[in-house]
C-alpha positions in Angstrom: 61.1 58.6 -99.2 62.0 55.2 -97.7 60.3 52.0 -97.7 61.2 49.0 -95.9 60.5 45.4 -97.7 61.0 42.7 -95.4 61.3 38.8 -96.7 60.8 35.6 -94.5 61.3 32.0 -94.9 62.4 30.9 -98.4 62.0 34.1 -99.7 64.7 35.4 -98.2 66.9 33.1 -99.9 65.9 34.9 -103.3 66.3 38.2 -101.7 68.1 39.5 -99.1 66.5 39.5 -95.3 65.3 43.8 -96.1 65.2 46.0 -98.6 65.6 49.7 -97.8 63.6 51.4 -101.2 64.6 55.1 -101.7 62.1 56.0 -103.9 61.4 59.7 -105.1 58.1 60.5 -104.9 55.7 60.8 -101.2 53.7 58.2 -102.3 53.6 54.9 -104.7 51.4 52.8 -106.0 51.7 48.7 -104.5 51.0 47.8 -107.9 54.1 50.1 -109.3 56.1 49.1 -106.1 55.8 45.5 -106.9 56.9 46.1 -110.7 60.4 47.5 -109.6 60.8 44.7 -106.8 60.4 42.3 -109.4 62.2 43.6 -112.5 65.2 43.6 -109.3 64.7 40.2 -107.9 62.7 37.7 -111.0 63.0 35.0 -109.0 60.1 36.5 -106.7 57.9 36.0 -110.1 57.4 33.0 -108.3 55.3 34.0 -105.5 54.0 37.4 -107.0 53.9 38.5 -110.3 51.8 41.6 -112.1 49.7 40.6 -114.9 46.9 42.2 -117.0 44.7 41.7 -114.1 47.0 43.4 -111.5 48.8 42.2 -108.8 49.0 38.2 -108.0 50.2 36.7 -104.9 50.8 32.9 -104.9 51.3 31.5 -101.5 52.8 34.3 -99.5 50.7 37.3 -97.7 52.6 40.7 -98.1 51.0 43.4 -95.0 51.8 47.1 -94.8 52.6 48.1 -91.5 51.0 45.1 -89.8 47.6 45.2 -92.2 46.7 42.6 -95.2 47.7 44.5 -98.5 43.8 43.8 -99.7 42.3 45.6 -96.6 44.2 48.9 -97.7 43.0 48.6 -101.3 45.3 45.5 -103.3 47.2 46.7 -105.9 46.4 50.3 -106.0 47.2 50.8 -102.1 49.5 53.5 -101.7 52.5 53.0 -100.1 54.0 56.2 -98.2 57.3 57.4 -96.4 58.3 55.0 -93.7 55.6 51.8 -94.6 56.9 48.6 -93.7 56.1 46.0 -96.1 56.4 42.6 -94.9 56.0 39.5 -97.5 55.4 36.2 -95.9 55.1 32.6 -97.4 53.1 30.0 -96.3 52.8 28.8 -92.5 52.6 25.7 -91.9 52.7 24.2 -88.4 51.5 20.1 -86.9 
């Protein structure tokens, strides 16, 4: 299956702009998901990091296919074939 991660901002300058994931199973875990991203790219430890509680986002919202992550169940969301995951930091406007 393939998942697309997208980064804006300052977070692309960590990552690249998208990710295409080829992962091997129909569905994953956010919470796994994230643990690969990271072990990738440490320097998004940053903004999210998995501890003994889970998941933890620090200043950026991540949605799947246009919805917050914690309306489709935080860390334990499954992530399917196709999901676009988009991880955005901070707005700030004046």
């Amino acid at each position: 299956m393939v998942i697309v991660v997208r980064f804006y901002g300052v977070l692309k300058e960590l990552v690249r702009e998208k990710l295409e994931l080829n992962i091997r199973s129909s569905e994953v875990l956010f919470l796994d998901l994230v643990k690969e991203i990271i072990r990738e790219y440490p320097a998004l430890g940053n903004f999210i990091k998995v501890g003994e509680e889970g998941v933890e986002v620090r200043g950026v919202s991540v949605l799947v296919n246009g919805r917050h992550i914690m309306f489709l169940g935080g860390d334990k969301a499954l992530i399917r074939d196709g999901d676009v995951i988009d991880v955005l930091p901070p707005l700030h406007g004046g």
